[in-house]
Structures are given as C-alpha cells and as structure tokens.
N, C-alpha and C positions, 0 to 999 in steps of 0.2 A: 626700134628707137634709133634715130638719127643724131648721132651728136657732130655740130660744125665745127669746122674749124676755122680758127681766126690768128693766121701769126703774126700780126701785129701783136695782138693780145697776148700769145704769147713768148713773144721776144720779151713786152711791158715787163710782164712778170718775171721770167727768169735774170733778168736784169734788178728787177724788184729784191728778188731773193738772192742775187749773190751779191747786192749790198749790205746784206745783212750778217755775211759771213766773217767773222774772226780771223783772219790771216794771219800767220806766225810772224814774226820779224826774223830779218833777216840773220841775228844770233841766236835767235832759238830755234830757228832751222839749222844753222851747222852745228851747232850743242847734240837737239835728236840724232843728226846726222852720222856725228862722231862717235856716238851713244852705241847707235846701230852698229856700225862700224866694228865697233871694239866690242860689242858681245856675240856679233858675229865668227871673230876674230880668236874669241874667249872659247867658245862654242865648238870650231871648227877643230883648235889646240885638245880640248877635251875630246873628243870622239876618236882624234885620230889616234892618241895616247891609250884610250879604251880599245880601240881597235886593234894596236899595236900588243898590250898584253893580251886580248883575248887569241889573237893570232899565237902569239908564242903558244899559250896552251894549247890552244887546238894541236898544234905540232908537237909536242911533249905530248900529251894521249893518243898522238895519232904513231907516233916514228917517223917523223919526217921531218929530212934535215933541210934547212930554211936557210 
C-alpha cells in the first residue's frame, strides 16, 4: 500500500489545526510561570532540609564528625 504525499495538503491542515488551538494570554502564562517557579523553589527548600537532617543522622549512627 502506497500512501502519497501532498505538502501543500499538509501545511493546509496543520495550519487548519493550529487555529484551532487555545493559547494562554500573556498573564496567564507569567501566573503558570511564577507558579512553577515558586514550587520549584518550595520543592528544592524541602529536599534540601530532608537531606540536611537525614545527613545529620546518618552521622550520629555512623561516628563521624561532619
């Protein structure tokens, strides 16, 4: 089975269908953006804190001064 290809046909379409696409505005993309951002931000504060106590005990069970 031979399927053709036609890019005229499709450029038509994908142009077809990325009219049809909903694009943010330009405040609710730096809203998500800030969003991201700061749970990122929220995220990285946490792990490092978890880390930081799990560090201490591994060193307290282990004997080693840190």
């Amino acid at each position: 089975m031979r399927v053709a290809i036609d890019p005229v046909r499709f450029v038509r379409e994908v142009r077809s269908e990325a009219a049809k696409v909903t694009w943010p505005s330009r405040k609710e993309t730096l809203v998500t953006t800030g969003l991201v951002v700061a749970m990122a931000t929220v995220a990285a504060i946490f792990f490092f804190i978890i880390d930081q106590i799990i560090g201490v005990g591994v060193r307290a069970l282990f004997g080693v001064a840190g």
